[in-house]
C-alpha positions as CSV (number, residue, x, y, z in Angstrom):
1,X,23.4,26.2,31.7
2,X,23.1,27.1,28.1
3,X,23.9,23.9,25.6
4,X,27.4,24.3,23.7
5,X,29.7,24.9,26.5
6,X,33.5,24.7,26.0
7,X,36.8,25.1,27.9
8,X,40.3,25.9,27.1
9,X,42.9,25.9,29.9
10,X,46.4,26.9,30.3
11,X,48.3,24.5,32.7
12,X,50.8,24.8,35.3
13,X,53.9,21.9,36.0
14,X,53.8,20.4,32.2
15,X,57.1,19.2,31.0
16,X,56.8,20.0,27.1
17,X,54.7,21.9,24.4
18,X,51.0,20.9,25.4
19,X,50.1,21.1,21.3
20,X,46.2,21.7,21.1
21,X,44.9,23.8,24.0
22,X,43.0,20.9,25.9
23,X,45.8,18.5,25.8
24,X,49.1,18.0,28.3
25,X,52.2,16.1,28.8
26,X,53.6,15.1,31.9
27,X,56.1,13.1,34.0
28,X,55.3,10.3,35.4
29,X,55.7,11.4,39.6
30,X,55.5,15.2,38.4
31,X,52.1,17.2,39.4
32,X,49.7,19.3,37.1
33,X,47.3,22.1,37.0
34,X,45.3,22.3,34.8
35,X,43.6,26.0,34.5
36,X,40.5,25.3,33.0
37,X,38.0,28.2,31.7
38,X,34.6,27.5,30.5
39,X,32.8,29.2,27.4
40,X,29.6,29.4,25.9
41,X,28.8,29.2,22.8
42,X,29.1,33.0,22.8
43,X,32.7,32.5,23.8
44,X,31.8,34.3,27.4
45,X,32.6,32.6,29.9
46,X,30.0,31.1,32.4
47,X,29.4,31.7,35.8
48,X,29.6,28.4,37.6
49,X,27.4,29.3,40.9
50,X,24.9,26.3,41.0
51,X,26.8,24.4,39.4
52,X,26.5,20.6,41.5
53,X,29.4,18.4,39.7
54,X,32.1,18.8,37.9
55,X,34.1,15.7,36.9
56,X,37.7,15.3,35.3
57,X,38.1,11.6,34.0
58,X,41.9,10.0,32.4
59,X,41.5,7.1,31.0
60,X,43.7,5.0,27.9
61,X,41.0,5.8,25.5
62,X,37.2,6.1,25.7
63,X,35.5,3.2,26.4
64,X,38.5,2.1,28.9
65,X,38.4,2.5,33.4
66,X,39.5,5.2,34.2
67,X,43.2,5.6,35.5
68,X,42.3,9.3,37.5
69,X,39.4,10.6,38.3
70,X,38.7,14.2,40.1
71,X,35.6,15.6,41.5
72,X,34.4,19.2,42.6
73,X,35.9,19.1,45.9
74,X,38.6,15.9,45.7
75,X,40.9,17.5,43.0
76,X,38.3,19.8,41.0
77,X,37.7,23.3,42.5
78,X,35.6,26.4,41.1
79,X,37.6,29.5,41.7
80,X,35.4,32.1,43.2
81,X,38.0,34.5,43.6
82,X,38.3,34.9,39.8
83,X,34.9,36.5,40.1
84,X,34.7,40.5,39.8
85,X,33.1,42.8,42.6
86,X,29.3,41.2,43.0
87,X,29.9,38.9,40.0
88,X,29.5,35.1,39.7
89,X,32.2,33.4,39.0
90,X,33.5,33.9,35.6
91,X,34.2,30.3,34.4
92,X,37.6,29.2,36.0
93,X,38.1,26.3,37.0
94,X,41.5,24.0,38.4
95,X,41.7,20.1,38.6
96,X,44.9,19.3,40.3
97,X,46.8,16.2,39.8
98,X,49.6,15.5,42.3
99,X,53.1,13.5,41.7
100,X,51.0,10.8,43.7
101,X,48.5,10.9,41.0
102,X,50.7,10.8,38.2
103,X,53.1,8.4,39.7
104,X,51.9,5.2,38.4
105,X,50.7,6.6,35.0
106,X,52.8,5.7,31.6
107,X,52.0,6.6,28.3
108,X,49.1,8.1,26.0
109,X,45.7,8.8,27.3
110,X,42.5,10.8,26.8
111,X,40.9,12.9,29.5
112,X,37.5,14.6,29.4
113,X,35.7,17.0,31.7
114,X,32.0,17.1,31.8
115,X,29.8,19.7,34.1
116,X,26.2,18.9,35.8
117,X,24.3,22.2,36.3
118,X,21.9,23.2,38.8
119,X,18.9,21.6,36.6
120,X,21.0,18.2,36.1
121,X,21.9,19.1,32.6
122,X,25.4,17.4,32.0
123,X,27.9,18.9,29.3
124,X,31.2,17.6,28.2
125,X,33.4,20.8,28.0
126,X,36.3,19.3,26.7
127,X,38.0,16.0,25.4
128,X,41.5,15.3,24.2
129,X,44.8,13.7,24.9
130,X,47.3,13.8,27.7
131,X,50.8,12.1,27.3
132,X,52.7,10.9,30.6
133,X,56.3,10.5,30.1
134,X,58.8,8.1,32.4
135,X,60.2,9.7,35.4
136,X,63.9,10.2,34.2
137,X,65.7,7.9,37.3
């Protein structure tokens, strides 16, 4: 996995304008997907077979616990059938949060994704801000 990867992502369930293209705003009880595509420094995107983690962290800023956290195959997934006819995937990737998730979650936070390729090389792809909103009663 070459060094210098990126993602941008579009997202699915948000309740406002998600500003810059890595960050999100939600409801509190509402669920999220976040449609993430990785780059390289190229701005290609990159095939994701091999890859052996991929990890989604929210926490209230960096050096805090986590609130959320999803992993390739508990919330994380690599979308193989984004991949063209005898292509490798081409990048995409989804971390899902549910209401569940979101339901005990208030206020501003930062979330990061970071990828572990097949050689053990981890990259963070993204970091930003996410804002979780009261659930209107």
């Amino acid at each position: 996995m070459p060094d210098g990867l990126s993602a941008t992502f579009g997202q699915q369930g948000a309740s406002g304008p998600s500003g810059l293209p890595q960050n999100f705003e939600l409801a509190a009880g509402a669920g999220l997907l976040l449609k993430v595509t990785v780059f390289d420094e190229a701005g290609q995107p990159v095939p994701l077979a091999g890859t052996s983690a991929i990890v989604w962290r929210l926490a209230r800023d960096a050096r805090s616990p986590a609130a959320l956290t999803m992993e390739l195959g508990s919330g994380v997934t690599i979308l193989t059938d984004q991949a063209g006819t005898g292509q490798a995937n081409c990048g995409r990737v989804n971390v899902t949060i549910t209401p569940t998730d979101s339901a005990a979650l208030v206020g501003e936070y930062v979330h990061e994704c970071r990828l572990t390729d097949a050689a053990g090389q981890v990259t963070r792809i993204f970091y930003e801000r996410g804002f979780v909103s009261r659930a209107l009663a």
